[in-house]
N, C-alpha and C positions, 0 to 999 in steps of 0.2 A: 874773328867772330867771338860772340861773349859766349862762355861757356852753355848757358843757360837757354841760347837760341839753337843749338844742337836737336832741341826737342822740339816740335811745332806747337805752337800756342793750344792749337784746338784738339790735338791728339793728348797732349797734357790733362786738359780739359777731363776728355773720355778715358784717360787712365785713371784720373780723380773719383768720374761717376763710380768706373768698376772697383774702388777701392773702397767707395764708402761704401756699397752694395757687401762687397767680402767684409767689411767688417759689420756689416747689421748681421749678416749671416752666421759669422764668426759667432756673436753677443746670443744668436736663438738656438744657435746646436750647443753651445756650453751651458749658458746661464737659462738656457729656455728648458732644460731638466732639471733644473734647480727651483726654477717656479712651478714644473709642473706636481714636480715631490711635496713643495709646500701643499700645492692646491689637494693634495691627493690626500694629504696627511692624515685630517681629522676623520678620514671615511675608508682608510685600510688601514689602521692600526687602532687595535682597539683596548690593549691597556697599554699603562705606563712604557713597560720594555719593548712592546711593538715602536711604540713611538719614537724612543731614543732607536731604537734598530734604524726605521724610516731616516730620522735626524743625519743619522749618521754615516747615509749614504753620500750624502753630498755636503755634511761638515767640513772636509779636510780641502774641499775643493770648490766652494762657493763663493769666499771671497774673489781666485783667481777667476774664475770664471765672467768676476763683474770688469775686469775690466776694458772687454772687450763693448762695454757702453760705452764706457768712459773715452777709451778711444775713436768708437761710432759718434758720440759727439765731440770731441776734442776733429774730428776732420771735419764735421759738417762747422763747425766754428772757425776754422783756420782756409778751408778750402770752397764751402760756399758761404760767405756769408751774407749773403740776402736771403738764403733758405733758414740759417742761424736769425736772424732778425724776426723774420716771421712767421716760422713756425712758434719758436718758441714764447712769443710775444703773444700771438695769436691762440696758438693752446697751453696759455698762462696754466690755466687749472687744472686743463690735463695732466699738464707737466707736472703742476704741485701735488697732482694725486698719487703720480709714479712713483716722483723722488720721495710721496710721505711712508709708501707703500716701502718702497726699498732700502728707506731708513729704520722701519721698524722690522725691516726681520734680521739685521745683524744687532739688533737690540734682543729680538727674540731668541737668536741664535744662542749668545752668550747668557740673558738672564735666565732662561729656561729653568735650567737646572741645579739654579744658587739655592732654590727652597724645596723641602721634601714635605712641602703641600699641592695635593690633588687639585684643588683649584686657580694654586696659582702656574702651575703649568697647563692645566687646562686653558686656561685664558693665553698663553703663550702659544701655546697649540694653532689657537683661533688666530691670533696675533701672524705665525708663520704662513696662515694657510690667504688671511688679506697680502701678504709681504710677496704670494706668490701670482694667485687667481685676479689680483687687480689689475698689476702690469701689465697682464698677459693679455689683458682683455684690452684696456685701453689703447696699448699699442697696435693692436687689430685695428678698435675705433679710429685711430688715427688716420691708418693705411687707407679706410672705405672712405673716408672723407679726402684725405688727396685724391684717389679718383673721383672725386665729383666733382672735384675742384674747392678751394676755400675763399672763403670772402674776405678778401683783403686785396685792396687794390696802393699802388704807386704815385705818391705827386711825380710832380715834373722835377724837382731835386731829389726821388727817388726816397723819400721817404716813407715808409709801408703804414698804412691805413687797415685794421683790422676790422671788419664790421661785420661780426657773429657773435655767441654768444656760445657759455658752454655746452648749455641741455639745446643749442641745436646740433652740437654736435653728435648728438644721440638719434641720429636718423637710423631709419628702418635698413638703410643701405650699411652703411656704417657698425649697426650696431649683429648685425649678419656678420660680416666681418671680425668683427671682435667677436663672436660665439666661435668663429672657424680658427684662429688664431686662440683662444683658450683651451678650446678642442685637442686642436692640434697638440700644444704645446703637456696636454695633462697627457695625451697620449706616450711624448715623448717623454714625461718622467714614469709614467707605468713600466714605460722598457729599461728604463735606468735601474729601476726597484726590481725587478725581475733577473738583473745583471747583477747588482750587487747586496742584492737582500735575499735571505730564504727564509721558510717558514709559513706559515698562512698568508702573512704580508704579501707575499707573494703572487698569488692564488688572486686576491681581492685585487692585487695592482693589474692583475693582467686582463681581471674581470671588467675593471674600470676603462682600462685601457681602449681594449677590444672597442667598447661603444662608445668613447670620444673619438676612436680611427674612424667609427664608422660615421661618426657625424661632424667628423673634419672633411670627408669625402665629399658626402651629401650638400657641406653648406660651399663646400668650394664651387663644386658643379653649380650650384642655383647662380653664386655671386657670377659665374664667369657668363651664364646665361643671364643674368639680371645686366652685366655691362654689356652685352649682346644687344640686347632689344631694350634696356629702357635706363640708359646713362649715355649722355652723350658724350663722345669724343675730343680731342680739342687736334686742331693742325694748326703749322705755321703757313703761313701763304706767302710771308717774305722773310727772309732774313737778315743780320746786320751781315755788315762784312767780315769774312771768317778771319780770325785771329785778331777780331778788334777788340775793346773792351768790353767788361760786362757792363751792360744796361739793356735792362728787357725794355725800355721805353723804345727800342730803336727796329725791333723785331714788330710784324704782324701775326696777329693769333685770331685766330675763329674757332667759336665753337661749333662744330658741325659731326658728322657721321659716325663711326664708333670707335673706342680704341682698339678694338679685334679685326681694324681695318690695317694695324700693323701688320699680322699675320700675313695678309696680301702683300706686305712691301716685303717684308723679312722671312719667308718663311719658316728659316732653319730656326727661330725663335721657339716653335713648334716644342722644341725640346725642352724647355725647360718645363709648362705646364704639365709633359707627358711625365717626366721625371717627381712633378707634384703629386700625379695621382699614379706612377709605380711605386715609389715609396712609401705610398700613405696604406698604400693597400697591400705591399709585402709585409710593413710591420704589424698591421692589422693579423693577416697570417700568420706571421711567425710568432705575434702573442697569444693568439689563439692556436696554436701547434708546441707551443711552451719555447720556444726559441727565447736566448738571452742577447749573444752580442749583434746577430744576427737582425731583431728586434730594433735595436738601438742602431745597428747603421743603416737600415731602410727607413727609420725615423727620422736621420737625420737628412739622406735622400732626399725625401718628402719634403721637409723644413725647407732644402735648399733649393728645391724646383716652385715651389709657391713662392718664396720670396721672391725669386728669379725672374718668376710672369711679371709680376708686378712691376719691377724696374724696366724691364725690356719688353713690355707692353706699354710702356708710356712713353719711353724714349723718343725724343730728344727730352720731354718735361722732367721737370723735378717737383715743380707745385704750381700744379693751373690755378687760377683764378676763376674764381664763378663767378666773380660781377662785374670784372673789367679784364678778359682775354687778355688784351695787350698787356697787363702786369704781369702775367705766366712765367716763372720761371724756367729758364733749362737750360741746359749741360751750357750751350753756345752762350750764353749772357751772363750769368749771375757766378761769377769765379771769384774766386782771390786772382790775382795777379800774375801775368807769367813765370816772373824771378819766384815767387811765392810757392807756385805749383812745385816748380822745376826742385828749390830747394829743400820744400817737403817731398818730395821723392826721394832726393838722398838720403834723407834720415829712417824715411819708412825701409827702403830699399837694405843701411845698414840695419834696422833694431826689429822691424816685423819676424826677420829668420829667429832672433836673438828671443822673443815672444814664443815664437811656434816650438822653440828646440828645450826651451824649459818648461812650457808648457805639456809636449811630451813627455819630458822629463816627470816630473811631476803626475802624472796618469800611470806611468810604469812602474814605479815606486809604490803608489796605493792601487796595483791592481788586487784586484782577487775582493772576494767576497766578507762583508761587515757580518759575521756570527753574533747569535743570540747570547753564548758564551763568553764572547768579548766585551757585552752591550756591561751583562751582570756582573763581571768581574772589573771592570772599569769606572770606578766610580767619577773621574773625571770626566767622561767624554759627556758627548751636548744631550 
């Protein structure tokens, strides 16, 4: 037997899903404090040394943080790539908004503090806080639109046909989405700021917080009743043959009834959404009760039970189509290759530990709290 058939094609498959899942998860509990500090910036810190205080909570740790994108796409490129094709083809401009966004704040990061002019870090300030509150949003807008499905359908040699447009991707469903997903994520750097900031900073980050927890909650609740009663669902009704190739041309797909008609098939899925709105609503309390790390890991709870619905509320999909079902992708059709899966497993399996254990490493080293006194007597830092 070849090495590589030891694994079943289709179970590969679904180790794949839940990998790319752990690593978007990965990318919003690290770097999704790092966006929410940006977004928080310019509205809790209110002169120059708050600011460098704020900065400098997540300086030392912002670049590592990002590359848990980089890796969330480096597997959707190697592991699905018919979702690689059309996602990213498809939200051309989305994407060029992200990548413009996330290239200007390690620009901001660093110019910030080369000039000891008021307005030119003001403008840096602003510069940090687009580098944060954009991403944050768009990738919300992103998520509300796969569940509606996107308009891109499949020739018969599978080549993807995108036919939308960017400002529709700015639907009312959609754009809910992206408020609960900025929400969320400003929430999560108020608990960051309150773990490794003190001073007023503090005070103002918790205040800020407190009401993006509460209307992370609020918008979660509507969107999950708004896919309840007025977004329809997608099933398959046939499928290719398990452990065939990918090609969604070979799968049947309809759009019919709801996706919280999962819940009926699966119901231990239950858990994740409960887990979205315990944690959304601990760290809500624990920042209104002044809690610090406590704060931050009901934060990231929360983070990881909403992402969570999302994935395994759609399951088997990965990206419906809204104008031709039958191009739908999911987990069964749209793969890299067996030997492909099999072999990026090995590598993830040895260098992910190798990720997590310096990554700890790294967090242990810069714990404890960024002082006022450090901020002023530091003329280097950001």
């Amino acid at each position: 037997m070849i090495l590589y058939e030891m694994i079943d094609f289709d179970i590969l498959r679904v180790i794949w899903w839940g990998l790319l899942g752990v690593l978007l998860i990965g990318f919003a509990l690290t770097d999704g404090f790092d966006m929410g500090v940006g977004a928080l910036l310019p509205f809790i810190a209110r002169t120059d040394e708050e600011r460098r205080l704020v900065i400098n909570t997540v300086g030392p740790v912002w670049e590592g943080n990002q590359v848990w994108f980089i890796l969330g796409g480096g597997a959707i490129f190697a592991a699905w790539p018919p979702l690689y094709a059309v996602s990213f083809s498809g939200f051309y401009l989305a994407m060029f908004l992200i990548l413009a966004a996330l290239i200007l704040r390690p620009v901001a990061f660093k110019y910030r503090s080369k000039r000891d002019d008021p307005r030119w870090r003001y403008g840096w300030d602003w510069a940090l806080f687009v580098g944060g509150a954009v991403p944050a949003l768009i990738f919300g807008v992103a998520v509300g639109n796969v569940l509606q499905g996107v308009p891109f359908r499949l020739t018969e040699d599978l080549f993807s046909l995108y036919e939308g447009s960017f400002f529709g991707l700015l639907n009312p469903f959609a754009l809910l989405a992206g408020a609960v997903s900025l929400s969320m994520l400003i929430a999560h750097g108020a608990a960051w700021v309150a773990l490794k900031a003190e001073g007023p900073v503090v005070e103002r980050a918790r205040r800020f917080g407190t009401f993006a927890g509460l209307f992370a909650m609020a918008g979660y609740a509507l969107a999950g009743l708004w896919l309840a009663f007025g977004i329809d669902g997608y099933v398959m009704t046939t499928q290719a043959a398990a452990g065939g190739h990918s090609n969604p041309l070979l799968t049947e797909v309809a759009r019919e009834g709801s996706w919280l008609a999962a819940y009926a098939v699966r119901p231990w899925i239950i858990i994740a959404p409960a887990m979205g709105f315990a944690g959304m609503a601990l760290a809500y309390l624990s920042l209104w009760r002044g809690g610090e790390l406590s704060a931050l890991l009901f934060s990231k709870l929360g983070i990881t039970g909403v992402i969570a619905s999302v994935g395994l509320t759609m399951f088997p999909f990965i990206l419906p189509s809204s104008i031709d079902p039958r191009s739908s992708l999911t987990v069964w059709d749209s793969s890299s290759s067996h030997f492909t899966l099999f072999v990026m497993l090995v590598v993830t399996v040895i260098f992910m530990p190798l990720i997590l254990l310096y990554t700890a490493w790294v967090y242990k080293v810069l714990w404890g709290k960024v002082t006022m006194d450090e901020i002023t007597e530091n003329k280097n830092a950001y």
